[in-house]
C-alpha positions as CSV (number, residue, x, y, z in Angstrom):
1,X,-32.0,52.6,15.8
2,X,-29.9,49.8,14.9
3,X,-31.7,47.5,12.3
4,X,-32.5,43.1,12.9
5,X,-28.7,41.5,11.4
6,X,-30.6,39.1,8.4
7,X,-27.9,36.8,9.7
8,X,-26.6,37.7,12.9
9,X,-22.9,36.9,14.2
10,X,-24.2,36.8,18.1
11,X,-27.4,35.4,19.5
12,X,-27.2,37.1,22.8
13,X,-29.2,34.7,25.5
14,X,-30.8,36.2,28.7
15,X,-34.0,34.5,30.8
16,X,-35.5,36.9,33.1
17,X,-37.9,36.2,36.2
18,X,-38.8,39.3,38.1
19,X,-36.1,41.1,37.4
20,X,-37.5,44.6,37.2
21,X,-35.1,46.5,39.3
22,X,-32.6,46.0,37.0
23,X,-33.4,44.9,34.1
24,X,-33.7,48.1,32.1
25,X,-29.7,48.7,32.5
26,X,-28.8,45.4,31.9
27,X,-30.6,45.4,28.5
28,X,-29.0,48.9,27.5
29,X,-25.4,47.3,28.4
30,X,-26.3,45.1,25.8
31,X,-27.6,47.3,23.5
32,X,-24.4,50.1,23.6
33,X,-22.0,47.0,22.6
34,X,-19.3,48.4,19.8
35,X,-20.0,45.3,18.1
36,X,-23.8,45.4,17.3
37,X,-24.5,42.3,14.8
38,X,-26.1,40.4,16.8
39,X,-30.2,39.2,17.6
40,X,-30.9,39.7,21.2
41,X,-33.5,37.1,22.9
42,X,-34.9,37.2,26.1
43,X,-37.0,34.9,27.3
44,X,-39.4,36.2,30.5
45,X,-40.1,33.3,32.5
46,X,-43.2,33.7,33.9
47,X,-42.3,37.2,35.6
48,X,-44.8,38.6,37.5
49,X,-43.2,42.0,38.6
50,X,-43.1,44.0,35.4
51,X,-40.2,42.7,33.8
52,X,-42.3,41.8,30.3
53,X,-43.4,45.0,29.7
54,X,-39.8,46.5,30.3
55,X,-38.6,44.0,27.9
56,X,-41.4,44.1,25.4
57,X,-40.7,48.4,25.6
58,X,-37.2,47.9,24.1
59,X,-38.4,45.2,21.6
60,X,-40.7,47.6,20.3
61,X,-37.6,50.6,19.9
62,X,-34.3,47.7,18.5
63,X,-35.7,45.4,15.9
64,X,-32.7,43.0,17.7
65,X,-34.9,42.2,21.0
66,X,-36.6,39.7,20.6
67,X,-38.9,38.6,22.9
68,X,-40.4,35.2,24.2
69,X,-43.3,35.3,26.6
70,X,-43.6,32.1,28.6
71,X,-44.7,30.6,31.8
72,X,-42.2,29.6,34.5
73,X,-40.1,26.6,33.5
74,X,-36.7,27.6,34.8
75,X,-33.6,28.8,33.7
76,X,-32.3,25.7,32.3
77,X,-35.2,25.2,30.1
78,X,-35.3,28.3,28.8
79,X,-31.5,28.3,28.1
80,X,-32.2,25.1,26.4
81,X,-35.1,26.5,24.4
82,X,-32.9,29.7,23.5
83,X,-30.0,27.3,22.0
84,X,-32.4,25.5,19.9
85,X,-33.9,29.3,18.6
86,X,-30.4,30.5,18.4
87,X,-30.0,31.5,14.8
88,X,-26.0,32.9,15.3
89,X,-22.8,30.7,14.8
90,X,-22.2,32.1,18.7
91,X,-24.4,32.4,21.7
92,X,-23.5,35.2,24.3
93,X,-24.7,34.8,27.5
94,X,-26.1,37.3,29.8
95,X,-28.4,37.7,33.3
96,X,-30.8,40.3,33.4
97,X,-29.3,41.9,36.8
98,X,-25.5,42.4,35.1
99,X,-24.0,45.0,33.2
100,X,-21.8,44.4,30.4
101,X,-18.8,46.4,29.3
102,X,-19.3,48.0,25.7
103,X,-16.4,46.6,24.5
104,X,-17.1,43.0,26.0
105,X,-18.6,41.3,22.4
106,X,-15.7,43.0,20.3
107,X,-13.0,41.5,22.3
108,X,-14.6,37.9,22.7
109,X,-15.1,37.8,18.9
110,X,-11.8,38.6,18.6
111,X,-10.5,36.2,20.6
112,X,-12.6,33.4,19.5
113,X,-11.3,34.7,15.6
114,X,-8.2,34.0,16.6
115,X,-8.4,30.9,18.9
116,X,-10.6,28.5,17.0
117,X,-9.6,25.6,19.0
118,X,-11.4,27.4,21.8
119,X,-15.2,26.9,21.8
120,X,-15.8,29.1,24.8
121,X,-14.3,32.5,26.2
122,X,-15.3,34.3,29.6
123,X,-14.4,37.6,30.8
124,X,-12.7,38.4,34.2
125,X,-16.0,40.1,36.4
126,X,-16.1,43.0,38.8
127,X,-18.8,42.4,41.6
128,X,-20.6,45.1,42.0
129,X,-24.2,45.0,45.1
130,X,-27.5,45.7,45.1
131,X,-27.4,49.3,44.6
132,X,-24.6,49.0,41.8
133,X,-21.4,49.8,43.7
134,X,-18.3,48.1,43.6
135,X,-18.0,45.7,46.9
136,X,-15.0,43.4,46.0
137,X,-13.2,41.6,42.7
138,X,-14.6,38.3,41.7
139,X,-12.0,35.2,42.5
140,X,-10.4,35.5,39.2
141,X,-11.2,32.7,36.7
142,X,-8.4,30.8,34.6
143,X,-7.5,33.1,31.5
144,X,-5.7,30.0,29.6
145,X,-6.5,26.7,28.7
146,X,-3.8,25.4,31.1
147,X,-5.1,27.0,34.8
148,X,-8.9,26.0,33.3
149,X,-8.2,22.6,33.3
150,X,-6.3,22.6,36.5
151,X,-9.5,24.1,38.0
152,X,-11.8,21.7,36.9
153,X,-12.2,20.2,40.2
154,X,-12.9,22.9,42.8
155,X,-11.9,25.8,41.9
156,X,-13.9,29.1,39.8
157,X,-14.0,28.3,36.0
158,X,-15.7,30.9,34.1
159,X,-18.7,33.6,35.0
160,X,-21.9,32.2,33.0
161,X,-23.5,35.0,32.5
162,X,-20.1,36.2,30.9
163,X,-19.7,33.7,28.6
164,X,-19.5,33.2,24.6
165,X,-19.8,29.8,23.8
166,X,-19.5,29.0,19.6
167,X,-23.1,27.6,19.0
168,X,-22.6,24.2,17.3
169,X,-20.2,23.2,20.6
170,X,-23.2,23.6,23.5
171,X,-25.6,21.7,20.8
172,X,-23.1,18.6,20.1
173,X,-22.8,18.7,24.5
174,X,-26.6,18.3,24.6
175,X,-27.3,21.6,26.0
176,X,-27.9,22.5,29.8
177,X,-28.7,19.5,32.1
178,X,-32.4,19.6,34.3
179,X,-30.3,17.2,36.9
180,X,-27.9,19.7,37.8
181,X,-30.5,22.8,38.8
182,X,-28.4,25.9,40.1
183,X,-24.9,24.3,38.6
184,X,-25.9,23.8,35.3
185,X,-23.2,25.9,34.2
186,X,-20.7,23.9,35.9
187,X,-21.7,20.7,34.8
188,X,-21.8,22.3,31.2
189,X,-18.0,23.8,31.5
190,X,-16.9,19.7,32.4
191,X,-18.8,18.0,29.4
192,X,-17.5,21.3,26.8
193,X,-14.2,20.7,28.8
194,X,-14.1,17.5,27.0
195,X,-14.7,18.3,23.5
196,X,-12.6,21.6,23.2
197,X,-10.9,24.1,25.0
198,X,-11.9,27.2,27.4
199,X,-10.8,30.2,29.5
200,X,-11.6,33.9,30.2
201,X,-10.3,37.2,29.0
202,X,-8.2,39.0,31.3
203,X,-10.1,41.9,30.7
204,X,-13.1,42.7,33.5
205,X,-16.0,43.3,31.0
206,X,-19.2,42.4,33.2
207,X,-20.1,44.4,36.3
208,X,-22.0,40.6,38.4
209,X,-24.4,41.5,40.6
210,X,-24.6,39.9,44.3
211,X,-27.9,40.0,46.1
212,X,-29.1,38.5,49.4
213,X,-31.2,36.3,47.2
214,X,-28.3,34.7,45.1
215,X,-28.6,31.6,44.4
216,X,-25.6,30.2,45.1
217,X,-26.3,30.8,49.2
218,X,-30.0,30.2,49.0
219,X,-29.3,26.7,47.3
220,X,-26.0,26.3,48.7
221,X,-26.8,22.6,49.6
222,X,-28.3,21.9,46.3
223,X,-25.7,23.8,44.2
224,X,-22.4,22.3,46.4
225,X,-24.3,18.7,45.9
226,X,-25.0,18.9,41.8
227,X,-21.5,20.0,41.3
228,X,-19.9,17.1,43.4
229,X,-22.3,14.8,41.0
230,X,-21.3,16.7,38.1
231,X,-17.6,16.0,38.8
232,X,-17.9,12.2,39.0
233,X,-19.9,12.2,36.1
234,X,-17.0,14.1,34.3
235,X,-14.5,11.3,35.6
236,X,-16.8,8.7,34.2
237,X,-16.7,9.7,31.5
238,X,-12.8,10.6,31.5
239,X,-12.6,7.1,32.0
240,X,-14.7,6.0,29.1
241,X,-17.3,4.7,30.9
242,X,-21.4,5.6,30.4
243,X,-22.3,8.8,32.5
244,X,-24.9,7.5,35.1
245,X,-27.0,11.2,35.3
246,X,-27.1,11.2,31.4
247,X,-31.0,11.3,30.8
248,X,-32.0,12.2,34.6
249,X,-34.3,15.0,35.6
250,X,-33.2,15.6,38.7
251,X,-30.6,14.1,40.7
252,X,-31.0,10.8,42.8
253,X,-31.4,10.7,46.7
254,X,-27.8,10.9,47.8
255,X,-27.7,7.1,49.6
256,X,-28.4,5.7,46.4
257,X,-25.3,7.4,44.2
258,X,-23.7,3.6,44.9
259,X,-26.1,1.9,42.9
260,X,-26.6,4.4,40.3
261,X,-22.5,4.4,39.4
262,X,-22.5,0.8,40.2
263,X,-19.8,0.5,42.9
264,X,-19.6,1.5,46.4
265,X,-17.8,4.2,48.2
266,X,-19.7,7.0,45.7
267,X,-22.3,8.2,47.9
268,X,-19.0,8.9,50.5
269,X,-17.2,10.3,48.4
270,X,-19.8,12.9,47.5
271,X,-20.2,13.7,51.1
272,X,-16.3,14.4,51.7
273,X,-16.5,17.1,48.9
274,X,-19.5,18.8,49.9
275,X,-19.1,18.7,53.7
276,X,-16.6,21.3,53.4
277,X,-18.2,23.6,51.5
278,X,-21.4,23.9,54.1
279,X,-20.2,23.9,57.4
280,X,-19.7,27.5,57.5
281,X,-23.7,28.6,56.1
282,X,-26.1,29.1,58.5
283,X,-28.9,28.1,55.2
284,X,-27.1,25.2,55.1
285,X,-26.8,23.8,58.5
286,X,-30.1,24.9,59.4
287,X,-31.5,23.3,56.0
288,X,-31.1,19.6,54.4
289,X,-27.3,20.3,54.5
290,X,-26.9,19.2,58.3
291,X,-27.9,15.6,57.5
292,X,-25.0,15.6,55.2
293,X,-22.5,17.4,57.6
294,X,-23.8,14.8,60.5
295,X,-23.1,11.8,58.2
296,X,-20.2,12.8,57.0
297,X,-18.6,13.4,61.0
298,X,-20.3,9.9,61.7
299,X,-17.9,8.4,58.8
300,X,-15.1,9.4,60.6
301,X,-14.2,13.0,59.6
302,X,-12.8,15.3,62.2
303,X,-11.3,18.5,60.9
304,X,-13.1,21.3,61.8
305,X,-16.5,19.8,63.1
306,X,-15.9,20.6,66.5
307,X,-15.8,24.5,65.5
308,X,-19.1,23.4,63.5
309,X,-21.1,21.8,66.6
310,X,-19.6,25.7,68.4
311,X,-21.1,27.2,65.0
312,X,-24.7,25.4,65.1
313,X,-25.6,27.4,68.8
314,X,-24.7,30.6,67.3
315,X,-26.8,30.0,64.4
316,X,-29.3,29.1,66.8
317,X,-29.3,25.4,66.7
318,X,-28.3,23.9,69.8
319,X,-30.2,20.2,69.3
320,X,-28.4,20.3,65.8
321,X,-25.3,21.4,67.6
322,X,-25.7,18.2,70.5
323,X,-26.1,16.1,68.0
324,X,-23.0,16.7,65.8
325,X,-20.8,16.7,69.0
326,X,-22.5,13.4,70.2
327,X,-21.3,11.6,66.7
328,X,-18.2,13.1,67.2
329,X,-17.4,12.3,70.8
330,X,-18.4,8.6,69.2
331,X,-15.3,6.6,68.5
């Protein structure tokens, strides 16, 4: 047994609600690292499915775990309350239904040794299902500062739960962000973006697990919304002027984005990024994301809402489906 660092080089931060199935190997990944200087944390968030005694089992065996028992806040406040318990120069992240590589802290440290104008490094993923096999590579993220920042807008940044972020950098940014619930990672990526520099490895040290719960398609609408937010927050404050979420809980009702940035045209804007990115989920379309897609072809847009209305009776919505054609047979 590996003895508790008396000052660690790594506090490694995973929250854990019911996460049982696989819990047990996601620890261990952690665990078998080749680099082992670190103090693990793990915060269960009010699981109710066994997950606290799995954790409090390994606790008891590696001095490193430790444990906090708490009731259910969410994952942003318990990443938030792991940053401020954080007692390492770097915080490794980690989800309690991955696996990481053993060689995954070594080579960030490394990196991160070498690159100290870099505050954060991810790691290229391999996606593995349910049952733990391979289904299909992970769009890959940038793996230089360069292709990062010509991401920033749209396009796959860094894996969260793969990430190592130098401590003092995500406490300067304020932590994680209650507004932006299931893309609090990406709204964190854009606000580190502007203080220092990030990218993954090339190297594919984290087996990501996709389930039919994941939340980015059971919160598609929410998720695809809080990012297009995040992203005109980040050009606010590109252009030096105050971010209008800064303080928020949770985001605003969407018709009232023009008075919260304090022009018009905002509110629209958000709707022409996130259109896009719902009119192919059936969660979506049958959820709060239709009222967005129906504005958004009332304002004019075109491409590919007819093959939407077609979508919207296979997904078992004809009314849904009348009505988007009615707004756009509407001149």
């Amino acid at each position: 047994m590996t003895g508790a660092p008396a000052t660690p080089a790594v506090t490694v931060a995973m929250s854990v609600y019911n996460a049982a199935p696989y819990l047990a190997l996601a620890i261990e990944s952690i665990l078998a690292q080749t680099f082992g200087e670190f103090e693990f944390l793990i915060v269960n968030d009010g699981s109710n499915d066994g997950s606290a005694e799995i954790i409090d089992s390994y606790a008891a065996r590696d001095p490193r775990v430790r444990p906090i028992h708490q009731d259910n806040r969410g994952l942003v406040a318990s990443l938030n309350r792991m940053i401020d318990e954080a007692r390492a120069p770097l915080i490794a992240r980690m989800d309690g239904d991955d696996i990481s590589m053993p060689e995954r802290f070594e080579k960030q440290l490394a990196f991160l040794d070498s690159n100290p104008d870099f505050g954060v490094v991810g790691t290229l993923t391999i996606n593995i299902d349910e049952a733990g096999k391979e289904s299909w590579l992970n769009a890959d993220q940038p793996t230089d500062w360069e292709g990062f920042r010509d991401a920033l807008k749209d396009k796959p940044l860094l894996c969260h739960p793969s990430a190592m972020i130098r401590t003092e950098m995500i406490r300067a940014a304020g932590g994680y962000r209650a507004a932006f619930k299931h893309c609090e990672d990406y709204d964190l990526w854009l606000r580190l973006s502007e203080r220092t520099k990030l990218c993954s490895l090339p190297d594919r040290l984290l087996l990501y697990r996709y389930s039919d719960s994941q939340v980015s398609e059971k919160h598609i609408y929410a998720q695809a919304l809080g990012a297009a937010v995040a992203w005109l927050a980040h050009v606010e404050r590109e252009a030096g002027r105050p971010d209008p979420i800064d303080g928020l809980d949770s985001l605003p009702p969407l018709e009232s984005l023009d008075s919260l940035f304090g022009r018009p045209g905002v509110a629209r804007a958000v709707r022409k990024i996130v259109a896009p990115r719902l009119i192919y989920s059936p969660v979506a379309l049958k959820g709060d994301g239709y009222d967005l897609v129906l504005t958004h072809a009332r304002d004019g847009a075109r491409e590919g809402m007819w093959k939407t209305a077609a979508r919207l009776v296979r997904f078992g919505e004809p009314l849904r489906a009348m009505r988007l054609a009615a707004a756009l047979a509407t001149p």
